[in-house]
N, C-alpha and C positions, 0 to 999 in steps of 0.2 A: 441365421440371416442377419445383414446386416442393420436393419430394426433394433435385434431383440438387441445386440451389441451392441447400439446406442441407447437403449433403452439400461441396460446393466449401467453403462459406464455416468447415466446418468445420474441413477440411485446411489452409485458410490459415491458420487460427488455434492450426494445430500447436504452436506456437511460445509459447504461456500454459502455467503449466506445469501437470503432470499431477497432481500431490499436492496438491491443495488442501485433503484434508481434515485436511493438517498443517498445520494456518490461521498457528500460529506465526511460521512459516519462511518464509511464501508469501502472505499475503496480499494484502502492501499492492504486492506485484507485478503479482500476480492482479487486483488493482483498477486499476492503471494501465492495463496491456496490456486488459483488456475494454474500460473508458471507450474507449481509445485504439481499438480494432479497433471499439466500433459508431460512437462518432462517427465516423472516414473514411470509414464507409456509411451516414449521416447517419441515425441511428439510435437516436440519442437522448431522442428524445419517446417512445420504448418502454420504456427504459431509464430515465428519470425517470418514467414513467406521464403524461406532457403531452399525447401522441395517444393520443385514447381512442375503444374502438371503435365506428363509426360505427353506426345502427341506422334502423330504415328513417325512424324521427322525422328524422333526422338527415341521412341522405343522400336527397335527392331527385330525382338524376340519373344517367345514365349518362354517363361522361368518355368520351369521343371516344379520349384516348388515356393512359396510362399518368400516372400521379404522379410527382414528385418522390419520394424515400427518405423527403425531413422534410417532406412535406404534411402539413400541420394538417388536412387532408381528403380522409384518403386513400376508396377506396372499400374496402366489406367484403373484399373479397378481397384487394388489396393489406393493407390494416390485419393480417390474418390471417397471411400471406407473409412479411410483415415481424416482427410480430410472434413466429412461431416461428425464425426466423431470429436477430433477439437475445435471446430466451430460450434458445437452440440453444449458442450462445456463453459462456453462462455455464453451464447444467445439464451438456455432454457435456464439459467440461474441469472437470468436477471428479470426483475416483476415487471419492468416495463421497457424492452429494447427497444422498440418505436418509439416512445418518447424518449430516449437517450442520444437515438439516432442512428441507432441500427439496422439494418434489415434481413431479414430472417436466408434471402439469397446469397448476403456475403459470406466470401470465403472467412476462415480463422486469422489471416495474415490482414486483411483487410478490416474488419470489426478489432484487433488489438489493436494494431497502430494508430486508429482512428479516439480508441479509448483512453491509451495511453496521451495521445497529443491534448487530447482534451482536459484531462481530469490531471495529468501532469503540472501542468501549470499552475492547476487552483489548490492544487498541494502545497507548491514555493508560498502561496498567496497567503495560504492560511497558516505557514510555518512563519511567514513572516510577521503575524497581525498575533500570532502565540509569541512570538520571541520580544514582540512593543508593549503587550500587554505585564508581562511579566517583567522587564525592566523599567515601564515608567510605571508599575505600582508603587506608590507610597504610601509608609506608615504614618495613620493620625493615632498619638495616644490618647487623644481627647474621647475617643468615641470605640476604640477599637484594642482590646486586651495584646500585649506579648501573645498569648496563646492562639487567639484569631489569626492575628499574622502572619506565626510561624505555618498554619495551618492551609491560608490564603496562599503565602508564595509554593508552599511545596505543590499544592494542587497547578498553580499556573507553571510552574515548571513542569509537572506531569504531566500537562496539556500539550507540553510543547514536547518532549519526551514520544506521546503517543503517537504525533505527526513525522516523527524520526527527527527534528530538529534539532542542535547539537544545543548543553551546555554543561561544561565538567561540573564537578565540586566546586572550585577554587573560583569559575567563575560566577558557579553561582552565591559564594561568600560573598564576592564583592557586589554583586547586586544587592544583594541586603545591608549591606555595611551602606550605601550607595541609597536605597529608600527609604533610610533613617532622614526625621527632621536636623532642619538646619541648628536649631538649639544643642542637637546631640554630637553635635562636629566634635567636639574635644575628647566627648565619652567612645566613640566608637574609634578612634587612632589608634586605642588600647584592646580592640579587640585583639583575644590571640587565635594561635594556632590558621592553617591556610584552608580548617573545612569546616562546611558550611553549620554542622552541627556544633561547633563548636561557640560559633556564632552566637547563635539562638541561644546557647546555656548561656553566655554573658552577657548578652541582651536582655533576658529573661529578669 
């Protein structure tokens, strides 16, 4: 029945995490793992809104036998099965879809593009407030060891890293050569080598 079917597919998908209305922390997880868990159950044209549901204009057969997951033509009742099946996947793995602004009767096509427009944006927002953070930090040696700061920039480039935000090696040498004090202008011209570890050793 189709219950217990969404009831399995739901336990497989234990593993998306449960707080999603902490969007901060979880999003762009939450976004891989669903893409990831409907596409294997080819699932996708519910999920982009691509399979749309059929209606009797539209279907005007009985199939002999079962569909494909990704038929472009499925029949109503498959369309429906499937359907609450990836909308199942996104609405029961989130702690609170009503406060997010979901509602438990939209389709799968309709709750992601909704989620995506939303939480998209606070993504660029927050890649960009990790990318300011980590270039206007500046080294004090008065209060704060070589080894603190080696310490301090890597974590704020790994912050920025964890949001998908870009920055190489090389750029991130020059950011550190770059939040050295002004007294150290002549010592760091001599920094060698183009990576950033290499930095840190002659800085150190």
């Amino acid at each position: 029945p189709e219950f217990h079917v969404i009831r399995k597919l739901t336990h497989e998908c234990a593993n998306i995490p449960q707080s999603f209305s902490t969007i901060e922390d979880t999003w762009r997880l939450f976004k891989d793992r669903v893409e990831l868990t409907i596409q294997v159950r080819g699932l996708m044209g519910y999920l982009n809104g691509s399979i749309l549901k059929p209606t009797a204009a539209t279907y005007l057969y009985m199939a002999l036998s079962a569909s494909p997951p990704d038929s472009q033509s499925p029949s109503p009742g498959e369309w429906a099965q499937r359907e609450h099946m990836a909308a199942s996947i996104i609405y029961l793995n989130c702690s609170d879809p009503i406060g997010i602004g979901i509602e438990r009767d939209d389709i799968a096509s309709k709750m992601w593009k909704y989620l995506v427009k939303k939480y998209e944006s606070q993504d660029k927002q927050r890649i960009h407030i990790a990318d300011t953070n980590l270039r206007e930090h500046r080294f004090n040696p008065d209060n704060t060891s070589m080894e603190e700061r080696e310490k301090k920039m890597k974590n704020l480039l790994k912050s920025l890293h964890n949001l998908r935000g870009t920055c190489n090696n090389y750029q991130f040498r020059m950011i550190v050569i770059a939040s050295m004090p002004e007294a150290w202008k002549d010592y760091v011209l001599n920094v060698p080598s183009i990576f950033s570890s290499k930095a840190f050793t002659y800085l150190h």
